[in-house]
C-alpha positions in Angstrom: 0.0 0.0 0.0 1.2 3.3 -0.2 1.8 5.9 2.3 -0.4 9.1 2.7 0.6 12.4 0.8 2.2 14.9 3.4 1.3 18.0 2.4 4.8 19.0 1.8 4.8 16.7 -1.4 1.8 17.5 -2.7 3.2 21.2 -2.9 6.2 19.5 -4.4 4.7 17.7 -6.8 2.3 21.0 -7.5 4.8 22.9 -7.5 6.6 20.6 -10.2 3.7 20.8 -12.0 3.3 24.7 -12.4 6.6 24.9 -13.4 6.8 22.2 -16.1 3.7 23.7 -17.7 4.9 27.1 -17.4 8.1 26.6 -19.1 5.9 24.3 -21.8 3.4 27.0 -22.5 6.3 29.9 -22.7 8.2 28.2 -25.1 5.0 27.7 -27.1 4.2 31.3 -26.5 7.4 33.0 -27.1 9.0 30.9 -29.7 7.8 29.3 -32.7 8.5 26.1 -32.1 4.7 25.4 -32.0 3.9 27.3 -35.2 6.6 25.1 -37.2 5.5 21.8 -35.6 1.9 22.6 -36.8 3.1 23.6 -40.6 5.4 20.6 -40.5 2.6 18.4 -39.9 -0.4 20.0 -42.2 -2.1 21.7 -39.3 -0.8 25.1 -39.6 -5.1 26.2 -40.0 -5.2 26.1 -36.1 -2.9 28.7 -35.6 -5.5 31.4 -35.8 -6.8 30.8 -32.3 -3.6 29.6 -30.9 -3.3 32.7 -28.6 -6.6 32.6 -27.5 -5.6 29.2 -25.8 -1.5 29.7 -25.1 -2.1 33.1 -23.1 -4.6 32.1 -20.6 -3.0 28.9 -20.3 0.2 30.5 -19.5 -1.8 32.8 -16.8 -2.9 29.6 -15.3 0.1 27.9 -14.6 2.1 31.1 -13.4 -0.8 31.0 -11.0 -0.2 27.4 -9.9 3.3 28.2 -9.5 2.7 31.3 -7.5 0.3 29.1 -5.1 2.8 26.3 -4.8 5.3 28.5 -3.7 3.1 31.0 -1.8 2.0 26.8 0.2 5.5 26.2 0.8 5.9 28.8 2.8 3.4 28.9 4.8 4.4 25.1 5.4 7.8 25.3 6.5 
């Protein structure tokens, strides 16, 4: 069986989390990796919206990040 989660992993592992998709969604967002992967592969018609979806999505995880960190102080 496995042990509970302590909270300080769960922050860990949230924190982990918010970061990975943070760097993900910049890189999409600032570079155009994602617009060449999409042209490479025939779906460069979705790029019209693309911002619509990258920007908030970046919002979101800069705000898991923030609440990760902001838990892991008020743990330790």
């Amino acid at each position: 069986m496995t042990s509970p989660e302590t909270p300080s992993n769960k922050n860990d592992r949230l924190l982990k989390y918010g970061l990975i998709g943070t760097v993900l969604v910049a890189l999409c967002c600032f570079t155009p990796i994602l617009m060449i992967l999409l042209g490479v592969v025939g779906l460069s018609a979705m790029l019209g919206w693309i911002d619509l979806v990258l920007l908030p999505a970046l919002a979101v995880f800069i705000g898991i990040t923030l609440y990760a960190l902001w838990r892991r102080g008020r743990i330790n």
